[in-house]
N, C-alpha and C positions, 0 to 999 in steps of 0.2 A: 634054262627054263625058269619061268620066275612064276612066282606062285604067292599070290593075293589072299592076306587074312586079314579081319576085322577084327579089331581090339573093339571087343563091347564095350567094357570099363571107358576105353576113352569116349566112345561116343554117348555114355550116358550122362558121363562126367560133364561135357561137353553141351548138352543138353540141358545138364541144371546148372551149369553157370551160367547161360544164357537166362534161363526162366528166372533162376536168383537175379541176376542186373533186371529183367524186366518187375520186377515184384518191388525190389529195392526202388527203380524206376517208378512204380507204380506209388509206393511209400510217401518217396520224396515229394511225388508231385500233388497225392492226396496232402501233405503238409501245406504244401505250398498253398493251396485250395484255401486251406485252412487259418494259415496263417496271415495271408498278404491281407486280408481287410483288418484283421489284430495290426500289421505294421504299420497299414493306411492310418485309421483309428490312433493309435500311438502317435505318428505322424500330426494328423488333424490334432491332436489335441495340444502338442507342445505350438503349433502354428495359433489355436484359440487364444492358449496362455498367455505366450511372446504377444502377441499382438492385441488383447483386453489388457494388460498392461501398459503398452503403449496409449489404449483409446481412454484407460481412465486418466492418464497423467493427462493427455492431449483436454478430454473432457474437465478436467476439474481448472486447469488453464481459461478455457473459454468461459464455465461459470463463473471464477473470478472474476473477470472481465466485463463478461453481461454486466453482473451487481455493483461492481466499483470501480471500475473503469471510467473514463470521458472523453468523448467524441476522439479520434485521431491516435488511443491508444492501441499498442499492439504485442502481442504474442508469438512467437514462432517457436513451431517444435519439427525436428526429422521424427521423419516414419520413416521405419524400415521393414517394409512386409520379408517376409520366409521366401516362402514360394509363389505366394497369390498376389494378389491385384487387389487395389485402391479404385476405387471409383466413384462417383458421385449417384444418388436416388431420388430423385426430384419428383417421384409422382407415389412413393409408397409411404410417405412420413407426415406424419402429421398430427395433432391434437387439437383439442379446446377445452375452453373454461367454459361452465355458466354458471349464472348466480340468477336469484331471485331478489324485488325488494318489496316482496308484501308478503307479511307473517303468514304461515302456514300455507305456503302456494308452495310449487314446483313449474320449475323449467327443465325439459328433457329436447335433444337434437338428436335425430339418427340419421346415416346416410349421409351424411354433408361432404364426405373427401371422396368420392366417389367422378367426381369432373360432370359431374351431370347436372340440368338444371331443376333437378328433382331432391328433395330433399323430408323427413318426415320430424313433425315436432309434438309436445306432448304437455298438457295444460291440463289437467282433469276440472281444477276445483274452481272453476269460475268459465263464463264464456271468450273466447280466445278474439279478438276483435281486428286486428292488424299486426301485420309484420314487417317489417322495417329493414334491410340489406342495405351494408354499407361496403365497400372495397377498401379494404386497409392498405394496398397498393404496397405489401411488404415484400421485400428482395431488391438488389438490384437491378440496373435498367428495367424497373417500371418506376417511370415517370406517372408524376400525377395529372390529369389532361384538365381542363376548363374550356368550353362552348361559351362564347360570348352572344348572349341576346339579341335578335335580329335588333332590339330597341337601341341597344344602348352604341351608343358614338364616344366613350373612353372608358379607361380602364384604370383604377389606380390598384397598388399591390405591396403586400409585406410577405414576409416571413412569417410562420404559423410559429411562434414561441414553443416551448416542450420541456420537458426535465433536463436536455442537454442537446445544444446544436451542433451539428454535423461542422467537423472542422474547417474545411475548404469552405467557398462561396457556394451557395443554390445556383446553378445553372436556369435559366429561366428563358425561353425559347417562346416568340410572336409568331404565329402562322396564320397567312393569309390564305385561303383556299389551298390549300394544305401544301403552301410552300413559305419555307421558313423565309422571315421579313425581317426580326429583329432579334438580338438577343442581348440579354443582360447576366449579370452577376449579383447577388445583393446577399451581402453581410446581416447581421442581427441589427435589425431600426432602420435597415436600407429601404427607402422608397421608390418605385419606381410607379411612372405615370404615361399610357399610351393615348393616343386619339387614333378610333378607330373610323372607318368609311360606313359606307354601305354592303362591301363583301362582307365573306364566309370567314369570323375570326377565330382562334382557337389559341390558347395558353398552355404548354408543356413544361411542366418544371421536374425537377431529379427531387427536392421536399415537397411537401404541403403548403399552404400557400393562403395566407389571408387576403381577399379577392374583392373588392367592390366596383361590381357595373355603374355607371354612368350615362347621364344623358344630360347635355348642360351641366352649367356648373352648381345645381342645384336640386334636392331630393331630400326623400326622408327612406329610414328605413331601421328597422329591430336586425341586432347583430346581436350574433349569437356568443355563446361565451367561449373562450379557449378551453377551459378546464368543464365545460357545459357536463352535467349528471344527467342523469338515467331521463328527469324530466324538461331537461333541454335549458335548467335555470343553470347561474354559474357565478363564480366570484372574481374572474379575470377577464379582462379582453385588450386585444391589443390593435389599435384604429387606425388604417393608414387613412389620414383625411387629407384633402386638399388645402391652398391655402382661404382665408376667410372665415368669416362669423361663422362659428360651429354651434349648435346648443344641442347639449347632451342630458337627457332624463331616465334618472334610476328609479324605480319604484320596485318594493319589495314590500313585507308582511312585516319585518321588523324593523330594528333598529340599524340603522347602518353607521362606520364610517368611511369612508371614500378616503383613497389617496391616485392622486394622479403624476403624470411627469410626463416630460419633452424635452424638444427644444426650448419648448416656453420658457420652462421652468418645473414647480411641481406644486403641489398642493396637499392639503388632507383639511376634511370637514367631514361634519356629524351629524347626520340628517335623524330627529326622533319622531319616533307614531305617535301617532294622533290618539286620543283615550278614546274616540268614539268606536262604537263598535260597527265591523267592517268595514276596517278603515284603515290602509299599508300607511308606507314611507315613502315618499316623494323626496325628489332630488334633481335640483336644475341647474345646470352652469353653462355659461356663455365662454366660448374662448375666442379669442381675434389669434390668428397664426399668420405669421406672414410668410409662410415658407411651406410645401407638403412635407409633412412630417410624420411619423409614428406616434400617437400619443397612448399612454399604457393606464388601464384604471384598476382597479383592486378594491373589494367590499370585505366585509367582516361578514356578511350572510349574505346568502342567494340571491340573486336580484335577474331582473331583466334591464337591456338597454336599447335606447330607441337613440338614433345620431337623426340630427337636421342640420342641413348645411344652407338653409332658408327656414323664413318661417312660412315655405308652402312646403306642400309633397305630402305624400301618403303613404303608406304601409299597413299589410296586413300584421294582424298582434297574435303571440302564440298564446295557450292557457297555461293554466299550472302545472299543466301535465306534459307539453310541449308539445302539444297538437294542434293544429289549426281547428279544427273545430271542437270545442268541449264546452264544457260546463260551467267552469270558473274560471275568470281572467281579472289580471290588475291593470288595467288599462293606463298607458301613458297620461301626464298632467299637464304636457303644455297644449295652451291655447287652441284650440281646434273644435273636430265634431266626429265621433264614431259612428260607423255605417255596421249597422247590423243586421244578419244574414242569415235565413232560417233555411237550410237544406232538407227538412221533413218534409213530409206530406202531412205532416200532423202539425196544429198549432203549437209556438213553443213561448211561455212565459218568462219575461227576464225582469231582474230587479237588481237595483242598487240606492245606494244610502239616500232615500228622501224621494226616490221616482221607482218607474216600471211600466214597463209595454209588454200587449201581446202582440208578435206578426205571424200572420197569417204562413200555411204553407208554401213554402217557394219564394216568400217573399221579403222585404227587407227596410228596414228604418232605419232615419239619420236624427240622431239628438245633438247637440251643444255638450263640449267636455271640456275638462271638467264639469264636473255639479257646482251653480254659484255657492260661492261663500263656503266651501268644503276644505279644509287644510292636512291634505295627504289623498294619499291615492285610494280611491273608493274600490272597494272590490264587487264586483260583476258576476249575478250569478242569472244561472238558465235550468229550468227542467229539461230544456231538449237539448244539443247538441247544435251549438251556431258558431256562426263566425264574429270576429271582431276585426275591422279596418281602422286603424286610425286618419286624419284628410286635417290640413289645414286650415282647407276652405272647403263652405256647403257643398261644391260641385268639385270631385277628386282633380288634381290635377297630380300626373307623375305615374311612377308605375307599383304595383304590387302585387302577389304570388297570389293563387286563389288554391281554396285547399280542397281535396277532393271527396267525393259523399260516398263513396263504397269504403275508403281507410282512413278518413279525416285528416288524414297527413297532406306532406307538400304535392303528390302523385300518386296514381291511381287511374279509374278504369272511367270512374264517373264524374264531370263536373259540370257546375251547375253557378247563374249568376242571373241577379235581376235587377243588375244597379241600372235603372232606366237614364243613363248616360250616353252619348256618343264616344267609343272608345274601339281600340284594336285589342280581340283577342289573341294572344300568342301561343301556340300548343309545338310542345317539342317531345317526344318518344325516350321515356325515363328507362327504355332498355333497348333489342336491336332492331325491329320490326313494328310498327302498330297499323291497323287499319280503324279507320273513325269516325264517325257520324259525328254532323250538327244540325242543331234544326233549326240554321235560320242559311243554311247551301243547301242549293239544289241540283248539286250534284257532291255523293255521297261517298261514301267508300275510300273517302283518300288513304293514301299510305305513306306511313312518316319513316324513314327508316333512320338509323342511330344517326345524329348532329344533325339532322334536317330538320327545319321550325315548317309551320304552317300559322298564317296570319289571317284571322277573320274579320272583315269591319262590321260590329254592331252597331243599329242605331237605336236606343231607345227602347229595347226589346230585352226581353228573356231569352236566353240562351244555355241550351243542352247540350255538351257532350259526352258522346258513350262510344266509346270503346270495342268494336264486335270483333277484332281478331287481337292476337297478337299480347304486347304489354300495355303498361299504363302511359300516362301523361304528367305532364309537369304544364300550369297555364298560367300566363301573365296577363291581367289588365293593363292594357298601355292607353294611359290618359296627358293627353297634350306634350309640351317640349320638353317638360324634364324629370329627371328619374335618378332613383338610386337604389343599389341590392347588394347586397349582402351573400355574395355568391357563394355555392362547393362546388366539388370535382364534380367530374362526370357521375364518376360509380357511388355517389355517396347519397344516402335516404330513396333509395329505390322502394317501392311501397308497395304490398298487396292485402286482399283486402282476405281474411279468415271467415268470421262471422261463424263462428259454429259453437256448441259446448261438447266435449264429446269425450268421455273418461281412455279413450285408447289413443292410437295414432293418426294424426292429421296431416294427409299431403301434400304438399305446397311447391307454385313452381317459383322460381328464383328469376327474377327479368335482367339473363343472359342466356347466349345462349348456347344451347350444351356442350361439353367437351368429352364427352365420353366416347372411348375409343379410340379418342386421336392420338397422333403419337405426340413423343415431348416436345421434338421442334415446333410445332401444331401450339402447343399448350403454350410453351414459350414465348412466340408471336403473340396470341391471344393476354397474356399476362401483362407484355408490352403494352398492345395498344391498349388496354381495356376490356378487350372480346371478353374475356372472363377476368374476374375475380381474383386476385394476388392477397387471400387470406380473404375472412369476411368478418364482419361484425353484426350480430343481427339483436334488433330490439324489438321484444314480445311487449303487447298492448291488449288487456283487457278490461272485462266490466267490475271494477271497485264501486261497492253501493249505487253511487246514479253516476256514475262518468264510466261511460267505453270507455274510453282511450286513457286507463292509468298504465304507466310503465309498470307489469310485471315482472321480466326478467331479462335477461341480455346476455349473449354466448360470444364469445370469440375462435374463431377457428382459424388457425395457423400452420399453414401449408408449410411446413418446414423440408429443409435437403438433407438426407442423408450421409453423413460419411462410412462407405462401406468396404470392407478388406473380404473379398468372396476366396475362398479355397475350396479344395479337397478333402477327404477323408475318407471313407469305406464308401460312402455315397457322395453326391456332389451336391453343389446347392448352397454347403455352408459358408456363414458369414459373421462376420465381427461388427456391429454397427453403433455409431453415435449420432444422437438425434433428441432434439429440443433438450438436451443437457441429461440424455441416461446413453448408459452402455448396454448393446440389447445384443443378444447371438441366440441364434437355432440351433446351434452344434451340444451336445450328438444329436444326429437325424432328427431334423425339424424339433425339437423342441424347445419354444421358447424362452429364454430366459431372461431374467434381466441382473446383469453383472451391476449395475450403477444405477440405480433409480435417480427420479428428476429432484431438483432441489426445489423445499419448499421452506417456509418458514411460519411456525404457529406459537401465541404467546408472546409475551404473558394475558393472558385472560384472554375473550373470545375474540380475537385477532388471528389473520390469515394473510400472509405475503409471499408473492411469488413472482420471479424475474425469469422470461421465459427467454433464452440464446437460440434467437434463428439463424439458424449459420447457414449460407447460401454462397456459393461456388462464383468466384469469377468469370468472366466470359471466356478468358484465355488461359484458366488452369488447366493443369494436364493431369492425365489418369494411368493408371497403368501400375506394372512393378518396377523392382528399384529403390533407391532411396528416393525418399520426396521431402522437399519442404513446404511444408504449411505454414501461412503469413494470415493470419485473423486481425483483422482490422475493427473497433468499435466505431461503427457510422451513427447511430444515433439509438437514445432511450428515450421511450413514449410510454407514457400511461395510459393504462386502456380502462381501469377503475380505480377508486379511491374511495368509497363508499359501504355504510351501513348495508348488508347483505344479510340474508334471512336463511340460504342455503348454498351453498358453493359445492360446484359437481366437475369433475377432472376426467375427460375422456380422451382415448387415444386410438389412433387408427392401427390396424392391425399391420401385419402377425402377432405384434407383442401388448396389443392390446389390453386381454384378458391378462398377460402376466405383469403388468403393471399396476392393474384394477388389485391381482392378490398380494403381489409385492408390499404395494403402499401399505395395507392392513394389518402386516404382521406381529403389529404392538397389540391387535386384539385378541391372542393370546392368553394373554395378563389378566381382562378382563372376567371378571365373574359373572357380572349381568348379560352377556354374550354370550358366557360360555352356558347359563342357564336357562334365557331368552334369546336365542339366535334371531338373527335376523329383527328385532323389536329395536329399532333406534329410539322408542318412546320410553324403553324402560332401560337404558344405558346411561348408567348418570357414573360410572368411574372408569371414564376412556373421554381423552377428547384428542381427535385424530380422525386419519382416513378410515372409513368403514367402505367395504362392498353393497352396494346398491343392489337392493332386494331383489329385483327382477331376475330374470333366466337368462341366460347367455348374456351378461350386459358387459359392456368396458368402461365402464363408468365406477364410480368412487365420487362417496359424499365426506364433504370435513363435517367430521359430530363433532359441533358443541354444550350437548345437551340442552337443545330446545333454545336457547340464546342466540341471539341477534349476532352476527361476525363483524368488524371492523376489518375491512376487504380489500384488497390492495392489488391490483396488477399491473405488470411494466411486460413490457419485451425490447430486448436489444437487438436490433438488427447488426449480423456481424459478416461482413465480408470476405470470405476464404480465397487468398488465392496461391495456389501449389505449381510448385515447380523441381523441376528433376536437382538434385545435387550432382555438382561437376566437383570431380577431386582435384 
């Protein structure tokens, strides 16, 4: 018989061993709860370290380089991420400069890296009169494009000079209805010269490009200066002229000496002003070339330059301010007769040394120029707002740019002409789309869309166009066989018109068209062909005493790429990033920091210099983890100012925006008029450095020099990355 007892003991026993392992169990795994974002965190943080050391040695390499480096020099460093990934940022990085060059004014931009063609700008202390977009066509594969003038039947072309030329040749590609025709190669003073047809021509180069249209072998025309300032005057130019009798005229306010050189040979002379008053410096030289050649000039002061490769042809003339239409001009000295052009509805009165005319609204007069018996260049002044043509002969022969009466610049919404001549007008779409009225077609509403010209024949009449959808215009008078211009790229001096005074924010649309939303590939096409904007450059124009159009300020905005190492840590998200020369990380959880601010340079006395490293990603680098090699190549340094500035303002596109604006600051500390006037930049006279910009949320930073003028300096390096996997 067997007979069944329960030991209690064991089964109780048996029971809290079980409850103890689950409690125990419970313990462990609340630790673990606990613990694993502690190891994650741990973790991320040695991953930040390791790898912000890498991006500052990686970074302070590329700086070097930017600032002393020359064309064709290179750097390479291994990266070797932890556990995360390398990748490139091409839509979240970004900055700008602006400056001012009129005492006590400001320039402010917001919104501008946003891909849209919306953007907001900020002028309180005067009325805001036009704005000006240029395409700085920075990165690689964006080539700079040129439309060749239904007028013009050749093309001659150099290289655009700079602080350092790109080592290899300028690739320089002929497109005939948008299939490639010819292509060339050209070195530094390489000439090259096409004859074009009747079709659709178009010019693609890998640099910038000094560009003059043709028509016969004879024209006139104002070439702008290479190193041209804020008012479009300059002290260099570099001329690719054909062969033949050239005559070349400098005239400027002061004293000049000229030196020239070529194949010719070279030169230097010393042109002196005249004691009379309002009265420049004139300057005339004839060359005989027997060969197309580059010929290089250089002044000691500012001037303007007019090329004749005949003694016919005509050319519109800029003022002092670099507008086609303003107030004060020094009108060219050879031989000829100026056509002058009142765009008002109001009469406007002009005068110069020893005469003066009124013309009526709309309407327009031709004098004899020079003034007889006058020895220098007579200065030209207007109550209202005109134009100046210079012509050979009484009746224009050749072609010349007409400038537009909503922004008085090259392009625009309105323009307007009443030279009672027979001539072709020519209207081309200064951004993607326009639709147009004239009032001498009768039938209306055309639509020009981007590289499409439209030709009107006037006879003898006044002629209006306006603008009702879309962007602005760009118009040429084309008078008889022959012609000569002084061409830019596509994206450069896009013009719109402001006209407001208004102490807050002013919105303004940009004539491209928008990118916002798209994706990168999207953006990347668009940068290629032009569609949009590869960096921009924009110059603010307002009313100084009786001239609209003085240059107030000028912004540069620089689309730069990111290099970014993304990880892990308790949350996801973080990243290690290098970008226009700082080291910038969210880590821990999103907050911005910045490990390496950007380099600038200030001193001795009110001076400011700054060399900005756009680093942009090859076509065919790779991303990922692993070891990687990075290969930075310097392709070329450009100066984007050089000039007396009044205010200089440094903003940066976010997330690290703001922690950049507080970063740069931290010398104001020190200060005591800061620390007992916050915020008063009027009353900080012992700090000269970055200060935070008064405003509420701003990412912006001003250099205080206490109320003193800056001597202003900006370069950017374009720098070429291209990464590849290391093989053992």
């Amino acid at each position: 018989m067997i007979e069944l007892h329960r030991d209690e003991e064991a089964v109780s026993a048996a029971i809290a061993t079980v409850l103890l392992f689950g409690g125990v169990i419970s313990i462990i795994s609340l630790m673990m709860v606990t613990l694993i974002p502690v190891i994650e965190e741990l973790e991320g943080s040695v991953e930040r370290h390791d790898m912000s050391a890498q991006m500052m040695q990686f970074n302070l390499q590329t700086s070097t380089l930017s600032e002393q480096g020359m064309p064709g020099d290179v750097v390479t460093q291994e990266i070797a991420p932890v556990d995360g990934t390398l990748s490139w940022d091409m839509m979240r990085g970004g900055m700008w400069y602006s400056s001012t060059w009129q005492d006590n004014h400001s320039f402010r931009i917001r919104d501008v890296l946003d891909y849209d063609d919306m953007l907001k700008i900020r002028h309180p202390e005067s009325t805001s009169s036009t704005a000006c977009f240029s395409d700085l066509r920075l990165g690689p594969d964006r080539p700079h494009h040129y439309s060749a003038p239904a007028w013009a039947d050749g093309v001659i072309l150099t290289t655009k000079p700079g602080l350092s030329f790109p080592l290899g040749p300028v690739k320089v590609d002929l497109i005939r209805n948008g299939i490639l025709d010819q292509t060339a190669e050209l070195f530094v003073d390489d000439v090259q010269k096409w004859t074009l047809d009747d079709e659709n021509w178009a010019i693609k180069a890998s640099q910038e490009l000094i560009v003059h249209w043709m028509r016969g072998e004879h024209g006139t025309t104002e070439v702008r200066p290479t190193d041209a300032n804020a008012n479009g005057l300059g002290r260099s130019w570099a001329l690719p002229l054909p062969s033949g009798t050239i005559q070349l005229n400098l005239v400027s306010e002061d004293l000049m000496m000229i030196h020239g050189n070529g194949e010719f040979g070279d030169f230097t002379e010393v042109s002196v002003p005249s004691d009379l008053l309002n009265v420049g410096t004139s300057w005339i030289k004839t060359l005989s070339l027997d060969k197309p050649q580059v010929v290089h000039l250089t002044t000691t002061t500012d001037a303007q330059l007019m090329v004749s490769t005949s003694t016919e042809g005509v050319t519109s003339w800029k003022s002092q301010t670099g507008s086609v239409h303003g107030t004060q001009f020094i009108p060219p000295t050879l031989e000829g007769h100026l056509i002058l052009s009142n765009p008002n509805n109001e009469p406007a009165t002009i005068t110069w040394r020893g005469s003066g005319i009124t013309i009526e609204e709309f309407g327009s007069y031709t004098t004899d120029w020079p003034p007889v018996g006058l020895d220098g260049a007579s200065l030209l002044q207007s109550d209202m707002p005109i134009s100046v043509v210079w012509s050979g002969d009484e009746s224009p022969s050749g072609v010349y740019e007409i400038g537009a009466i909503d922004t008085g610049m090259e392009s625009g919404l309105f323009m307007h002409l009443n030279n009672l001549e027979n001539y072709d007008l020519e209207l081309r779409s200064n951004g993607d789309r326009t639709t147009i009225n004239a009032s001498t077609l009768t039938e209306n509403e055309t639509i020009l869309n981007y590289g499409e010209t439209l030709t009107i024949p006037v006879n003898q009449e006044p002629i209006y166009v306006n603008t009702t959808q879309g962007h602005g215009v760009y118009a040429f008078a084309d008078h008889g066989s022959i012609g000569l211009h002084d061409g830019v790229h596509d994206g450069a001096r896009r013009c719109v018109s402001i006209g407001v005074t208004a102490s807050g924010w002013v919105d303004l649309t940009m004539p491209w068209t928008s990118m916002g939303g798209r994706s990168i590939v999207d953006l990347q096409k668009a940068w290629q062909s032009g569609a949009f904007p590869a960096s921009l450059h924009i110059e603010l124009y307002g009313l100084i005493v009786e001239e609209p159009y003085t240059p107030i300020g000028s912004a540069w905005v620089m689309q730069v790429s990111r290099l970014v190492y993304e990880f892990e840590s308790s949350v996801t998200g973080m990243e290690v990033a290098m970008s226009g020369g700082a080291v910038l990380t969210n880590h821990p959880e999103y907050n911005p920091t910045v490990i390496a601010p950007p380099l600038d340079r200030g001193g001795p006395g009110p001076r400011f210099a700054a060399t900005i490293p756009a680093l942009h990603p090859t076509s065919d680098s790779v991303m990922g983890g692993g070891s990687l090699s990075v290969e930075v190549t310097l392709a070329k340094r450009t100066s984007l100012a050089s000039e007396i500035a009044y205010e200089v303002r440094r903003g940066w596109a976010e997330p690290y925006g703001g922690a950049i604006a507080q970063t740069s600051t931290q010398g104001l500390e020190a200060s005591e008029d800061w620390t007992i006037y916050p915020g008063r930049l009027d009353l900080l006279t012992d700090y000269v450095g970055w200060v935070p910009d008064p405003g509420f949320g701003t990412m912006e930073s001003v250099w205080h020099t206490g109320g003193q003028s800056i001597q202003f300096s900006l370069q950017i390096s374009s720098l070429d990355a291209h990464v590849s996997e290391v093989i053992a």
